[in-house]
C-alpha positions as CSV (number, residue, x, y, z in Angstrom):
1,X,-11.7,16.1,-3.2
2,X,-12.2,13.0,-5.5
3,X,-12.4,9.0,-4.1
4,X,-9.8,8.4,-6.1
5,X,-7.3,11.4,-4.7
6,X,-8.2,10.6,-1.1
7,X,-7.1,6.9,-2.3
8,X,-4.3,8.2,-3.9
9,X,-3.2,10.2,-0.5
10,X,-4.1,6.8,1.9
11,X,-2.0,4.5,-0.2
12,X,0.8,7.4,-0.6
13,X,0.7,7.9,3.3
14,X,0.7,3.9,3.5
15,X,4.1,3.5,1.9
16,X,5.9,6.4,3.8
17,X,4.9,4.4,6.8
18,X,6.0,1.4,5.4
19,X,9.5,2.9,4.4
20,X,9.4,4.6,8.1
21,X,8.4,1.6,9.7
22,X,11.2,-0.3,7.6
23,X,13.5,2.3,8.4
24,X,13.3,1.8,12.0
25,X,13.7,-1.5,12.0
26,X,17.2,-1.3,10.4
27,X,18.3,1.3,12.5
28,X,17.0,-0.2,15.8
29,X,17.6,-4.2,15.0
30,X,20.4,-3.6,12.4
31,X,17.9,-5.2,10.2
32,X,18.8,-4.5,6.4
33,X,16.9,-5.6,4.3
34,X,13.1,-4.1,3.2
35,X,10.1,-6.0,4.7
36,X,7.5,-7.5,2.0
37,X,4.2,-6.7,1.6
38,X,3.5,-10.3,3.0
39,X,5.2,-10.3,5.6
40,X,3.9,-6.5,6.8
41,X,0.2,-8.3,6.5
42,X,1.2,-11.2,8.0
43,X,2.9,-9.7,11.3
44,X,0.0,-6.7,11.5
45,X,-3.0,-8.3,10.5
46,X,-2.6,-12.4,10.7
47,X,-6.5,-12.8,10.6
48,X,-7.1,-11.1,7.7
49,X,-4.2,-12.5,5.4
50,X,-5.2,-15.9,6.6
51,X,-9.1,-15.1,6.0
52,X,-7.8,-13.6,2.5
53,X,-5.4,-16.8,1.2
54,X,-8.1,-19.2,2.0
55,X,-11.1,-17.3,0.4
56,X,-9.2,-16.6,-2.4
57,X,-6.5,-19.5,-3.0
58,X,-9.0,-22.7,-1.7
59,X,-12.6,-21.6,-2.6
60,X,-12.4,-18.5,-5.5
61,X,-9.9,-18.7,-8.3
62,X,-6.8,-20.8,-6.8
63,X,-4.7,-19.5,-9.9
64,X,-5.0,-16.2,-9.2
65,X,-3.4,-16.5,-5.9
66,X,-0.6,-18.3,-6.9
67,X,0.0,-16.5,-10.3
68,X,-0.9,-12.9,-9.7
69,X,-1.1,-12.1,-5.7
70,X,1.3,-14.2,-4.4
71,X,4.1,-12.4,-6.4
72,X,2.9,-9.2,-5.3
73,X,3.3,-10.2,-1.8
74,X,7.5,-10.1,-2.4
75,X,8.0,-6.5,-3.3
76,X,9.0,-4.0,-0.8
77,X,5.4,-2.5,0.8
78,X,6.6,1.1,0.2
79,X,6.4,0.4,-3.2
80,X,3.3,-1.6,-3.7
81,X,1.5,1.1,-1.5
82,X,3.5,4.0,-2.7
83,X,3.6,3.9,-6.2
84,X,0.0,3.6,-7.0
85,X,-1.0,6.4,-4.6
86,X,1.7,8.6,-6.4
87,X,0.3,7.8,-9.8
88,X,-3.2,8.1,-8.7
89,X,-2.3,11.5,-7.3
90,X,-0.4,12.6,-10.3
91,X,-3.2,11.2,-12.7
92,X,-6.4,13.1,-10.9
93,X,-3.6,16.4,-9.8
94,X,-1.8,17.2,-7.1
95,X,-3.0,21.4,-6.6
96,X,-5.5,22.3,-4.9
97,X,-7.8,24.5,-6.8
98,X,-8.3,27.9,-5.9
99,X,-10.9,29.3,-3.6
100,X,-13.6,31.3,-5.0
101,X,-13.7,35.0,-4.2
102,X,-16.8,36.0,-2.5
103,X,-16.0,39.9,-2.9
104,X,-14.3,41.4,-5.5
């Protein structure tokens, strides 16, 4: 299996979770709406989305946070994390090849 299928199946997996994890929310807090990227990073891993804004926003390339990552961080998780791993599964195949035949 490729680097870029196993990718392909993490980020997949990654957005199902998202979409379950969204999913339970609005069926056990009535919540409706769909939780951002952002605010999935920011409640699961506060550390690292902190460590990540300042390294990227206040000492590498402040325009890139603000103009390309930032706006990212709005979408619905499921998709950000969903939609690549579905196009990077469709792009290296889904099947599984077909085992060799030892005898016969």
């Amino acid at each position: 299996m490729s680097v870029l299928r196993v990718i392909g199946w993490l980020l997949l997996l990654s957005g199902i979770a998202a979409l379950g994890f969204d999913a339970y929310m609005g069926f056990t807090h009535g919540a409706d709406a769909l939780s951002s990227l952002g605010t999935l990073w920011q409640q699961f891993l506060p550390d690292s989305f902190a460590f990540t804004r300042t390294l990227i926003r206040d000492r590498l390339w402040p325009s890139a946070w603000n103009e390309a990552i930032e706006p990212v961080l709005f979408f619905p998780a499921w998709i950000v994390l969903g939609l690549p791993g579905v196009l990077l599964l469709v792009v290296t195949g889904f099947r599984r090849k077909k085992p060799r035949r030892i005898f016969g």
